[in-house]
C-alpha positions in Angstrom: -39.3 8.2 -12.5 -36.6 6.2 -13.7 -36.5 7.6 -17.2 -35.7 10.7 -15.4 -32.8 9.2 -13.3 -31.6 7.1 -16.8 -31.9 10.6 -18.9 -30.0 12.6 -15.8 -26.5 10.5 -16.1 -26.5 10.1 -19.8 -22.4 8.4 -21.1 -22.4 12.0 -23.2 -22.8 14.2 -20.2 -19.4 12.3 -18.2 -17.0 15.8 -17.4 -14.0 13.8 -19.1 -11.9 17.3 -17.6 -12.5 16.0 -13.8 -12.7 12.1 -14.7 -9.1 12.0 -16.6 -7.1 14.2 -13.5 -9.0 11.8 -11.0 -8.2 8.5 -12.8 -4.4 9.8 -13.4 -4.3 10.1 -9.0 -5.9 7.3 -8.9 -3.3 5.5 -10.9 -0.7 7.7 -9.2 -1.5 6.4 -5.9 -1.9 2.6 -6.7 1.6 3.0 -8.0 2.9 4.4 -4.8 1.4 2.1 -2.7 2.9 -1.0 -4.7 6.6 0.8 -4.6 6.3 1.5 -1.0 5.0 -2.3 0.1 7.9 -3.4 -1.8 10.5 -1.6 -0.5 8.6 -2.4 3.0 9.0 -6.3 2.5 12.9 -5.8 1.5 13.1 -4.1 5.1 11.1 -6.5 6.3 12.8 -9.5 5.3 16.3 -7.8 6.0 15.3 -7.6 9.7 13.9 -11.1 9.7 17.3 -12.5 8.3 19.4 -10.6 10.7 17.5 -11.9 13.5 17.9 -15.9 12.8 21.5 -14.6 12.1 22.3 -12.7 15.7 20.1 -14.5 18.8 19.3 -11.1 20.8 21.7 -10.9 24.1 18.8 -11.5 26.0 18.1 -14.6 24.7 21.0 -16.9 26.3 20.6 -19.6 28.8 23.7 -18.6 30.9 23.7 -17.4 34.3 24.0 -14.0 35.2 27.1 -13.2 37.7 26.2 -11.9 40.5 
């Protein structure tokens, strides 16, 4: 039985015209996912800065005229 399952995925019978596309989207997307969480953080950061910069107006300890 398992000379049967060894002798069925043989390294020679691999369909190198479907592996090298796949591999190539593969590597496509892993690349777009690393821009993309990069320019996330700079956006992320940005807003975190600007908020220890400006206290939101809601934020203040004054009283409210009424």
């Amino acid at each position: 039985m398992f000379t049967f399952i060894s002798s069925k995925f043989n390294a020679m019978e691999i369909n190198y015209w479907w592996l090298i596309p796949f591999l190539l989207l593969m590597a496509l997307l892993v690349i777009w996912l690393i821009k993309r969480n990069q320019k996330d953080e700079k956006v992320f950061e940005k807003k975190i800065i600007q908020s220890e910069l400006k206290p939101d107006d809601d934020d203040h300890d004054e009283p409210v005229p009424h």
